[in-house]
DSSP file (Angstrom, degrees, kcal/mol; ACC not computed):
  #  RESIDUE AA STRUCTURE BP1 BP2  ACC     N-H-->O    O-->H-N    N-H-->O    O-->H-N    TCO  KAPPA ALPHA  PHI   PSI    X-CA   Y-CA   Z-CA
    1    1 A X              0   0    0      0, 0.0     0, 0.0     0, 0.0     0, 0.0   0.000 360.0 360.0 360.0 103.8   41.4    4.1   -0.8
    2    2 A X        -     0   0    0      1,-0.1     2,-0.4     0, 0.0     0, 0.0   0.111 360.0-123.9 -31.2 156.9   40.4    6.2    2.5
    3    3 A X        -     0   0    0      0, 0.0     2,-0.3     0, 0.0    -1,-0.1  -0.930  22.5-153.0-117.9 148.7   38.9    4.5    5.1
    4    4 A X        -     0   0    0     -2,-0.4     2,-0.3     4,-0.0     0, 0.0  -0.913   9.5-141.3-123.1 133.1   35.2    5.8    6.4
    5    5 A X     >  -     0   0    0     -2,-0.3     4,-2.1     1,-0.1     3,-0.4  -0.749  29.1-102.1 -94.9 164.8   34.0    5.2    9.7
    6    6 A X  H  > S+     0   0    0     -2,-0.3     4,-1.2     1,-0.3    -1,-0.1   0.427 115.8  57.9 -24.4 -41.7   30.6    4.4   10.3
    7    7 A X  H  4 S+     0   0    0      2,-0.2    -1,-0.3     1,-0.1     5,-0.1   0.803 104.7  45.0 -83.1 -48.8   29.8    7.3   11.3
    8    8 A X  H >> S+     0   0    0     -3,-0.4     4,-3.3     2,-0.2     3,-1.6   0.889 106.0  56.3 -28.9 -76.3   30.7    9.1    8.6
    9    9 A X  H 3X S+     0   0    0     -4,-2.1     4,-2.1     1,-0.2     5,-0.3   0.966 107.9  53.7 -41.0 -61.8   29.3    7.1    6.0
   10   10 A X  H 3< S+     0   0    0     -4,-1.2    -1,-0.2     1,-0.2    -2,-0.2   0.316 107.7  51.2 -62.5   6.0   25.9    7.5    7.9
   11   11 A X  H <> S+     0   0    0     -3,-1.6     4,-3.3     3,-0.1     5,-0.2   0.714 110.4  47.3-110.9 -51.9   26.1   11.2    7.9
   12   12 A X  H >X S+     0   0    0     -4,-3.3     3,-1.7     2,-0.2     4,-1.3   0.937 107.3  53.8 -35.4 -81.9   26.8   11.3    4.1
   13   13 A X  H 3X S+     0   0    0     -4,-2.1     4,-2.4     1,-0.3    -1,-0.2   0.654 112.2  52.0  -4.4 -52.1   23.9    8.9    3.4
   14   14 A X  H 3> S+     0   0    0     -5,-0.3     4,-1.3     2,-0.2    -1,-0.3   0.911 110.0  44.1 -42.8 -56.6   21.8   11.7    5.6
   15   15 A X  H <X S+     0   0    0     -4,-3.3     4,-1.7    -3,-1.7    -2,-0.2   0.684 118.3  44.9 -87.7 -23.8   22.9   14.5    3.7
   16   16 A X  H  X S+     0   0    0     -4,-1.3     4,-3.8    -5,-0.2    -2,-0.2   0.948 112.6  49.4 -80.9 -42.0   22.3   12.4    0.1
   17   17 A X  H  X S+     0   0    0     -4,-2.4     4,-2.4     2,-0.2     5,-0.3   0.833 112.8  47.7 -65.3 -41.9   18.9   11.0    1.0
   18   18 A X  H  X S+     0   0    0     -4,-1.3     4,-3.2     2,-0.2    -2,-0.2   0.972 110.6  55.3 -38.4 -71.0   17.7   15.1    2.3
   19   19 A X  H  X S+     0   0    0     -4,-1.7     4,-2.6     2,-0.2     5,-0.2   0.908 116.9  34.9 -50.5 -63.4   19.3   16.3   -1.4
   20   20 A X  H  X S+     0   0    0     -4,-3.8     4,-0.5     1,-0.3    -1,-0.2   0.923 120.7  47.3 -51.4 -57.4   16.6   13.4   -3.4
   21   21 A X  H >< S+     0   0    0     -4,-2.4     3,-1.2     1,-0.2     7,-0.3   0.900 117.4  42.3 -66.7 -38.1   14.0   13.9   -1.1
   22   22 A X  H 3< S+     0   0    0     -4,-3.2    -1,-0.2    -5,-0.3    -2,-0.2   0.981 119.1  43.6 -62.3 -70.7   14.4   18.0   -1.3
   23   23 A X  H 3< S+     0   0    0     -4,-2.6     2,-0.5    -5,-0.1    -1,-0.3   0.427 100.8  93.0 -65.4  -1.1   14.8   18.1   -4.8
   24   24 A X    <X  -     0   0    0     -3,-1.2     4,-1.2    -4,-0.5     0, 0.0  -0.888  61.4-145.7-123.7 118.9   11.9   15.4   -5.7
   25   25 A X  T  4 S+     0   0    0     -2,-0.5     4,-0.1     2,-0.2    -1,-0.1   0.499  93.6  52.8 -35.7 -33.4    8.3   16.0   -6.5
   26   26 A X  T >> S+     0   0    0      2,-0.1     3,-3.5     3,-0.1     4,-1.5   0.950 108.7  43.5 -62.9 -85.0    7.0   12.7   -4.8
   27   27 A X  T 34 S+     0   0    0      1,-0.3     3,-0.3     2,-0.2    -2,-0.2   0.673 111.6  54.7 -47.2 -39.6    8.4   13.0   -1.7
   28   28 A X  T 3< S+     0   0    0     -4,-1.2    -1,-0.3    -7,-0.3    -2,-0.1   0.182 115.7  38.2  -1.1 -31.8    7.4   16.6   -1.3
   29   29 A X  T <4 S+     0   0    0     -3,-3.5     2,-0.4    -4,-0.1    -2,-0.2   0.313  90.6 102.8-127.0 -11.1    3.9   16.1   -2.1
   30   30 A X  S  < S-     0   0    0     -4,-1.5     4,-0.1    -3,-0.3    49,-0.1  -0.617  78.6-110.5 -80.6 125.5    3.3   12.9   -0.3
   31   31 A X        -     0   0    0     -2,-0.4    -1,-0.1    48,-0.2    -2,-0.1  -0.019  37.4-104.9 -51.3 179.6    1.4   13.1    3.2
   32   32 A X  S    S+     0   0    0      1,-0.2     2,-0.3    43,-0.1    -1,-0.1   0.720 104.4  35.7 -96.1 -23.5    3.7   12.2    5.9
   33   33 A X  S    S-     0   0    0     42,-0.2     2,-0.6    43,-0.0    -1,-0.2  -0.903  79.3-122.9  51.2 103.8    1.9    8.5    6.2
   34   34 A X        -     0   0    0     -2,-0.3     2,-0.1    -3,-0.1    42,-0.1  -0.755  37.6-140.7 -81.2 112.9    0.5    6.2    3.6
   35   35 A X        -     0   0    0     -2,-0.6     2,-0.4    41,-0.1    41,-0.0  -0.467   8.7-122.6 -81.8 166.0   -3.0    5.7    4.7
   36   36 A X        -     0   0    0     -2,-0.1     2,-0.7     0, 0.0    -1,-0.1  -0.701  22.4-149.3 -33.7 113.9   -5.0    2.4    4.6
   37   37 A X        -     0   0    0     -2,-0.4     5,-0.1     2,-0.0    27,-0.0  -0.809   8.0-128.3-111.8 137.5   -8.3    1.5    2.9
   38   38 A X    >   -     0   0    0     -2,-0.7     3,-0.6     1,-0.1     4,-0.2  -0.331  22.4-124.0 -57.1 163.3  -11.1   -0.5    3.2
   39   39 A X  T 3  S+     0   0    0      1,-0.2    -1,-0.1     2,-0.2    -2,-0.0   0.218 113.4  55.5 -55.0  -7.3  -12.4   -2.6    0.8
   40   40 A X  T 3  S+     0   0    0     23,-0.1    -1,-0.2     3,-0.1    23,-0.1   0.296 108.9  54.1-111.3 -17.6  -15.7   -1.2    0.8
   41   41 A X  S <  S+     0   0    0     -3,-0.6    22,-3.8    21,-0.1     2,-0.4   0.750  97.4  72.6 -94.7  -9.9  -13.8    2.3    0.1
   42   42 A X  E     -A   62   0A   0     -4,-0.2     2,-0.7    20,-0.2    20,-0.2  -0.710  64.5-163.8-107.3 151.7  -12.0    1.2   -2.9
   43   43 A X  E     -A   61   0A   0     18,-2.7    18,-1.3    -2,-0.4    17,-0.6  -0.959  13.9-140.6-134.8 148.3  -13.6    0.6   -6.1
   44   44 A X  E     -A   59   0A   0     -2,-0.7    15,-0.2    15,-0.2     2,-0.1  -0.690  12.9-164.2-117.7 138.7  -12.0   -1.3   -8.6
   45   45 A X  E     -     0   0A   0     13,-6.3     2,-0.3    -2,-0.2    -1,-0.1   0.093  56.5 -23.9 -98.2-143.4  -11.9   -0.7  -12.5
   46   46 A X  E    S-     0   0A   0     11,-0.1    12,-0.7     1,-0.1    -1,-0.2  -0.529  72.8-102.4 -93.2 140.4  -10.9   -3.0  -15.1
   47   47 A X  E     -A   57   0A   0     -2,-0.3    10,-0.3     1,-0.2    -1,-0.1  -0.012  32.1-170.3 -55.3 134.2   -8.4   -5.9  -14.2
   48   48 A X  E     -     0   0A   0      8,-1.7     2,-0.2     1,-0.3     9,-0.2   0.380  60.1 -15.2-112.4  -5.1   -4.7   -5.1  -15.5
   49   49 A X  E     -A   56   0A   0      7,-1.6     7,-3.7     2,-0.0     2,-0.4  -0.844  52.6-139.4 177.2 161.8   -3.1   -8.3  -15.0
   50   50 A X  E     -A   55   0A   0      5,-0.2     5,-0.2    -2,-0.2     2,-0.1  -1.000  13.7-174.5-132.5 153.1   -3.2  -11.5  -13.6
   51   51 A X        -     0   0    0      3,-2.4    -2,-0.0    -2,-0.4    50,-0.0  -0.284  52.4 -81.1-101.9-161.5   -0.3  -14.1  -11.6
   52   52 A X  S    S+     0   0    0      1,-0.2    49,-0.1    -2,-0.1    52,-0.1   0.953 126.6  27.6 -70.7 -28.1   -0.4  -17.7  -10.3
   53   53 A X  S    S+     0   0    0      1,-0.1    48,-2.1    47,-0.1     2,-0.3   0.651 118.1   9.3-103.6 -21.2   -2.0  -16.3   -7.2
   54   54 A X  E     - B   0 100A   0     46,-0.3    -3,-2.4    50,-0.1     2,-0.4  -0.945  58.2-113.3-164.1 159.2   -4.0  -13.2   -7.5
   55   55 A X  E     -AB  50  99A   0     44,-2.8    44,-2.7    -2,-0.3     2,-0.3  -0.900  16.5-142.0-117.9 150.0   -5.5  -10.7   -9.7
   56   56 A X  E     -AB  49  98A   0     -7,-3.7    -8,-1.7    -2,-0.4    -7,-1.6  -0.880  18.6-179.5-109.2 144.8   -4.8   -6.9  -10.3
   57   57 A X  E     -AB  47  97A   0     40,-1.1    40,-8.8   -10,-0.3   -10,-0.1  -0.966  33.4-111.5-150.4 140.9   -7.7   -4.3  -10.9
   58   58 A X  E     -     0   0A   0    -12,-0.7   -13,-6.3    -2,-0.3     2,-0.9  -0.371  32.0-111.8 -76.8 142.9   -7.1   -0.8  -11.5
   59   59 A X  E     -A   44   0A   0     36,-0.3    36,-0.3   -15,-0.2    35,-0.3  -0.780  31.9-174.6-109.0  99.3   -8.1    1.5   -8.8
   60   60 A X  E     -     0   0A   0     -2,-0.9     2,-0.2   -17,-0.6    -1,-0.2   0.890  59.9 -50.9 -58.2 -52.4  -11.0    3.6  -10.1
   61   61 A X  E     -A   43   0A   0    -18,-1.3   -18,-2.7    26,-0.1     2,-0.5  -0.939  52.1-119.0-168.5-179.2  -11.5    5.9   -7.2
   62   62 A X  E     -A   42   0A   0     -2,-0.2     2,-1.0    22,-0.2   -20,-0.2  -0.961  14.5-145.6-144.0 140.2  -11.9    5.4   -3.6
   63   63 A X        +     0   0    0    -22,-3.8     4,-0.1    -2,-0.5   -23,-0.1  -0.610  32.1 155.0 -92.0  96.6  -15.0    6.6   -1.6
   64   64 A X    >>  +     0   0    0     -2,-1.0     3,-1.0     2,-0.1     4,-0.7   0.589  33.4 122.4-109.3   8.7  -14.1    7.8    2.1
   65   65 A X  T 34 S-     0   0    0      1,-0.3     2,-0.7     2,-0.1    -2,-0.0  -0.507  95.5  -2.7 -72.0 146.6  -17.5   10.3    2.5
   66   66 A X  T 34 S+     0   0    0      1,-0.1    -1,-0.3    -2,-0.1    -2,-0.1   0.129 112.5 100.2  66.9  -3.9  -19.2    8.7    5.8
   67   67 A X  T <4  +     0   0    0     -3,-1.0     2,-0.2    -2,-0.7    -2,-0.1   0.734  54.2 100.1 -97.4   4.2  -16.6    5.9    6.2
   68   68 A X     <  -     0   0    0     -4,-0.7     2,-0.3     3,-0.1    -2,-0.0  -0.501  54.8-146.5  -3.2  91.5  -14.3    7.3    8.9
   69   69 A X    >   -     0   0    0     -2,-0.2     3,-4.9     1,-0.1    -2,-0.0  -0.912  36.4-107.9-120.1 170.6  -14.2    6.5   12.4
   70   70 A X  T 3  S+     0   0    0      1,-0.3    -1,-0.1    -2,-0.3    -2,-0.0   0.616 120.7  65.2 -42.5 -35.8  -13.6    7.8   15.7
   71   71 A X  T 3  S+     0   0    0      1,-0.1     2,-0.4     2,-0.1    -1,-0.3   0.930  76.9 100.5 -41.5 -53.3  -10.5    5.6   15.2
   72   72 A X  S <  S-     0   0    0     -3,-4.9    -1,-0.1     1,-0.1     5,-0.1  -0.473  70.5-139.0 -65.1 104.9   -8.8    7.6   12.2
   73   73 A X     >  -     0   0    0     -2,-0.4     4,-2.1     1,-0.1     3,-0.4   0.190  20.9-105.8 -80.4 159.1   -6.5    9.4   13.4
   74   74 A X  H  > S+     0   0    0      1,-0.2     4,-1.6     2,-0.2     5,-0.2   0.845 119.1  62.2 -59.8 -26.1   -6.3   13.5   11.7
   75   75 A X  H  > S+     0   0    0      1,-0.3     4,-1.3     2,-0.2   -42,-0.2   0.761 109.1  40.9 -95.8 -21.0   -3.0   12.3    9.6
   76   76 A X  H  > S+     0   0    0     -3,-0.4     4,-3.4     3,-0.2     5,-0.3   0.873 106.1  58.0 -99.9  -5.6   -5.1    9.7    7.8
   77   77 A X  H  X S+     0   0    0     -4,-2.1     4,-1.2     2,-0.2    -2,-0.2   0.795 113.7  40.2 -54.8 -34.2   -7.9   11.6    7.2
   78   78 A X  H  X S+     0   0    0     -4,-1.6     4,-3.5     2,-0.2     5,-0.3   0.941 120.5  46.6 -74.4 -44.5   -5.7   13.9    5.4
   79   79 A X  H >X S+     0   0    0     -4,-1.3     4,-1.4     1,-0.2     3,-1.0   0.933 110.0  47.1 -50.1 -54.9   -3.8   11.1    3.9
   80   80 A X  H 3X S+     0   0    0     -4,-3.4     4,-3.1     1,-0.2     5,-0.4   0.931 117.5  52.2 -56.4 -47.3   -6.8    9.1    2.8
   81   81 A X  H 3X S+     0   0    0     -4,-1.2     4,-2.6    -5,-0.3    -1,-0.2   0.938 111.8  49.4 -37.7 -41.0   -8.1   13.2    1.3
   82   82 A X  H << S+     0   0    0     -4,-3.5    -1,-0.2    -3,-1.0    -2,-0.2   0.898 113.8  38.4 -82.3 -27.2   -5.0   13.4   -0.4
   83   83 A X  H >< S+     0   0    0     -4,-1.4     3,-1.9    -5,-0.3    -2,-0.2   0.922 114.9  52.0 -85.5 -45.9   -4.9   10.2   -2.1
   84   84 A X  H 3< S+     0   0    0     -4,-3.1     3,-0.5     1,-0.3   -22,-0.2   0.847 109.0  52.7 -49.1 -42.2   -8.7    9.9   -3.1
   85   85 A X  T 3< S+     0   0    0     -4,-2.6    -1,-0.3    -5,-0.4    -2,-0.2   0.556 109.9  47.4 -80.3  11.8   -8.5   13.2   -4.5
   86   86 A X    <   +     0   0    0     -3,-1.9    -1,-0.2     1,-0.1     8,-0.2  -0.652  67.2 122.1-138.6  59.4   -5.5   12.3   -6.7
   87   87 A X  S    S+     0   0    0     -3,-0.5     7,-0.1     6,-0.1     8,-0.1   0.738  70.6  54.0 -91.5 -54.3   -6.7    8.9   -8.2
   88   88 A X        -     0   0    0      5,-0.2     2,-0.3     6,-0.1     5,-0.2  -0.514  58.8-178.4 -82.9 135.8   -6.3   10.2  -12.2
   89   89 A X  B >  S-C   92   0B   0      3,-3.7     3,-3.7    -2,-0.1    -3,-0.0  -0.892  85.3 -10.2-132.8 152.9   -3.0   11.7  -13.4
   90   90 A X  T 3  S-     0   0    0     -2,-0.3     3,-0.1     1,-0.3    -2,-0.0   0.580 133.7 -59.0  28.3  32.1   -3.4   12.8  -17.3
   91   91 A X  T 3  S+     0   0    0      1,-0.2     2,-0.3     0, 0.0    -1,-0.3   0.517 118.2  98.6  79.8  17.0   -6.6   10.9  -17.0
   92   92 A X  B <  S-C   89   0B   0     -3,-3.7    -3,-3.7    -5,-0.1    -1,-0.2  -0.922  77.2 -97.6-124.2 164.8   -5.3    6.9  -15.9
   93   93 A X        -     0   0    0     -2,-0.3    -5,-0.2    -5,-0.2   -33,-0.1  -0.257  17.7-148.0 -72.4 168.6   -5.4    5.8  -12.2
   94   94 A X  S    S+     0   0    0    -35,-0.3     2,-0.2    -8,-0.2    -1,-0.1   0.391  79.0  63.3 -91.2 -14.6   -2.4    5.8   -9.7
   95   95 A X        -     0   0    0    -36,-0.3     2,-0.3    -8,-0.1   -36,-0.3  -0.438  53.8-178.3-124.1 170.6   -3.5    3.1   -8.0
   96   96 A X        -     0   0    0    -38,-0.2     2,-0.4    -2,-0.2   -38,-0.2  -0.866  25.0-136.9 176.7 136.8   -4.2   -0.9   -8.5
   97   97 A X  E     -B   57   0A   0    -40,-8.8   -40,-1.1    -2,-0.3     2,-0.4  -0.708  13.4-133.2 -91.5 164.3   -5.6   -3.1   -5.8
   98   98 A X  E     -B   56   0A   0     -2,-0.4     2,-0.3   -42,-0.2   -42,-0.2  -0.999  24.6-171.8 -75.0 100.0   -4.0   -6.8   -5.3
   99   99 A X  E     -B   55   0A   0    -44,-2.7   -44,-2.8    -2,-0.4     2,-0.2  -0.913  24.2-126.3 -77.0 147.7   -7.0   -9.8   -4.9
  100  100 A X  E     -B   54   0A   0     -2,-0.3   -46,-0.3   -46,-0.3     2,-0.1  -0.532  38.3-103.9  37.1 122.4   -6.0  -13.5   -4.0
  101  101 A X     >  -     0   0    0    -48,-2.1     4,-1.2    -2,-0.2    -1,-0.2  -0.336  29.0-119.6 -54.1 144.1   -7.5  -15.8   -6.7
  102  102 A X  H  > S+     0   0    0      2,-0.2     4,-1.8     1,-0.1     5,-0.3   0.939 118.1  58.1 -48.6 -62.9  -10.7  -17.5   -4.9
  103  103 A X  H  > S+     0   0    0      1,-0.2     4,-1.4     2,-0.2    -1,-0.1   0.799 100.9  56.1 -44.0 -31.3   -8.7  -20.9   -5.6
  104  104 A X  H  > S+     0   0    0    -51,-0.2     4,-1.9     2,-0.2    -1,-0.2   0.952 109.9  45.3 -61.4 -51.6   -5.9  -19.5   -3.6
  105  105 A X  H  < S+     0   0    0     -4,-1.2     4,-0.3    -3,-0.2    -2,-0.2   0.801 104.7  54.8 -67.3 -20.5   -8.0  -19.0   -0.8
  106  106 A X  H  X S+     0   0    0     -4,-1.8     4,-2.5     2,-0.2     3,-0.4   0.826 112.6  45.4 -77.8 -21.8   -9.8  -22.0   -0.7
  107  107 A X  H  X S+     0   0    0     -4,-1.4     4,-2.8    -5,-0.3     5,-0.3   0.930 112.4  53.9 -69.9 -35.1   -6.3  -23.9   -0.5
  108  108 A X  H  X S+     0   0    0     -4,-1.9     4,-1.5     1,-0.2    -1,-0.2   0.748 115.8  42.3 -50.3 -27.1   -5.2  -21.3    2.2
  109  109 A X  H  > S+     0   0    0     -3,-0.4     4,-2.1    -4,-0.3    -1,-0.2   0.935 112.3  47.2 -97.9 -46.9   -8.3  -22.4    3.8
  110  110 A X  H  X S+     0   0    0     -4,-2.5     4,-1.1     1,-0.3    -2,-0.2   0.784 111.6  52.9 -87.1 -24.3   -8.2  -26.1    3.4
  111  111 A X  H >X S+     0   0    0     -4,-2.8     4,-1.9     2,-0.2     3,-1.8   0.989 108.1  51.8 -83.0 -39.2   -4.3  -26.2    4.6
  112  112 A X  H 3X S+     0   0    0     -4,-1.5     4,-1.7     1,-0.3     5,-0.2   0.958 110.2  51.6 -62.8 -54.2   -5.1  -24.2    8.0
  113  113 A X  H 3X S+     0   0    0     -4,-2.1     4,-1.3     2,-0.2    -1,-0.3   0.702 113.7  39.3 -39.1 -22.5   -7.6  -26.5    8.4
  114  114 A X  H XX S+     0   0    0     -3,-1.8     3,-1.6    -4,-1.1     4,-0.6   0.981 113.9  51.1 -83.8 -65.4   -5.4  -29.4    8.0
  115  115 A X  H 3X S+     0   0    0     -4,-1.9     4,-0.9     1,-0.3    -2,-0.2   0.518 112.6  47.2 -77.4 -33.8   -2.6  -28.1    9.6
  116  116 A X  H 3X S+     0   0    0     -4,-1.7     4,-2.2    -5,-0.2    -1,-0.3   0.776 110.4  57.0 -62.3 -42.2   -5.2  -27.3   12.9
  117  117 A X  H <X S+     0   0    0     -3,-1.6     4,-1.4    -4,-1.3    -2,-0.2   0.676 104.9  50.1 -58.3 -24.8   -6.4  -31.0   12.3
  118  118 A X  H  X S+     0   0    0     -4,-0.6     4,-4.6     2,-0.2    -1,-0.2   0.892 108.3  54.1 -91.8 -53.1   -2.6  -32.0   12.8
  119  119 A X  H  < S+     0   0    0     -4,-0.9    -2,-0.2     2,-0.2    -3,-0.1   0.946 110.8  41.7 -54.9 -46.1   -2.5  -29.9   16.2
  120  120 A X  H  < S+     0   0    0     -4,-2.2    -2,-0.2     1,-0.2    -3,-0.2   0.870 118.8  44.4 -84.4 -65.8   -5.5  -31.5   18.0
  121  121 A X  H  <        0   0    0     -4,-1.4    -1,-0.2     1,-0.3    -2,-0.2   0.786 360.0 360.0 -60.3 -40.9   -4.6  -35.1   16.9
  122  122 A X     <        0   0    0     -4,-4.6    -1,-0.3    -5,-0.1    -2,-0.2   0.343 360.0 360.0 -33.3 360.0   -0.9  -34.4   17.8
């Protein structure tokens, strides 16, 4: 079995990861940057599953007309464009938000409070 130096290996690796990415519809069409959204931009369809901790709802579309600012930089304004205008393929969403169960938060809540309670008595 040859031996590969490091270097080598990491050049290969270069040259395989270029081939997927070249050859691949995703990558290819995907802004350069996955942008962020508010909560106030995404609007959530109907729930698609739930765990111990949180609930999933399908991401109906996401509303970016006036919400912008002087912060967002040109490459998420495009991003945020690119993804908003591409919510449906063959007419179901791409997207799903994550929420945190309300009972998860109120334990989230109640242990930082304990755990702050611990610090000042300490």
């Amino acid at each position: 079995m040859p031996f590969h130096t490091e270097e080598h290996l990491r050049g290969r690796a270069a040259k395989e990861l270029e081939l997927l990415v070249e050859g691949s519809t995703l990558f290819g069409r995907m802004p350069p940057e996955i942008p962020t959204f508010s909560l106030a931009e995404c609007h959530a369809g109907p729930m698609l599953g739930s765990g111990g901790f949180s609930h999933v709802y399908e991401v109906s579309r996401f509303d970016i007309s006036g919400t912008t600012t002087v912060l967002d930089e040109d490459i998420t304004k495009q991003g945020k464009k690119y993804l908003s205008s591409n919510v449906l393929k063959n007419g179901q969403s791409r997207y799903a938000i994550k929420a945190l169960k309300n009972d998860t938060l109120r334990k989230a809540k109640s242990n930082k409070e304990e755990v702050q309670g611990q610090f000042v008595a300490g």
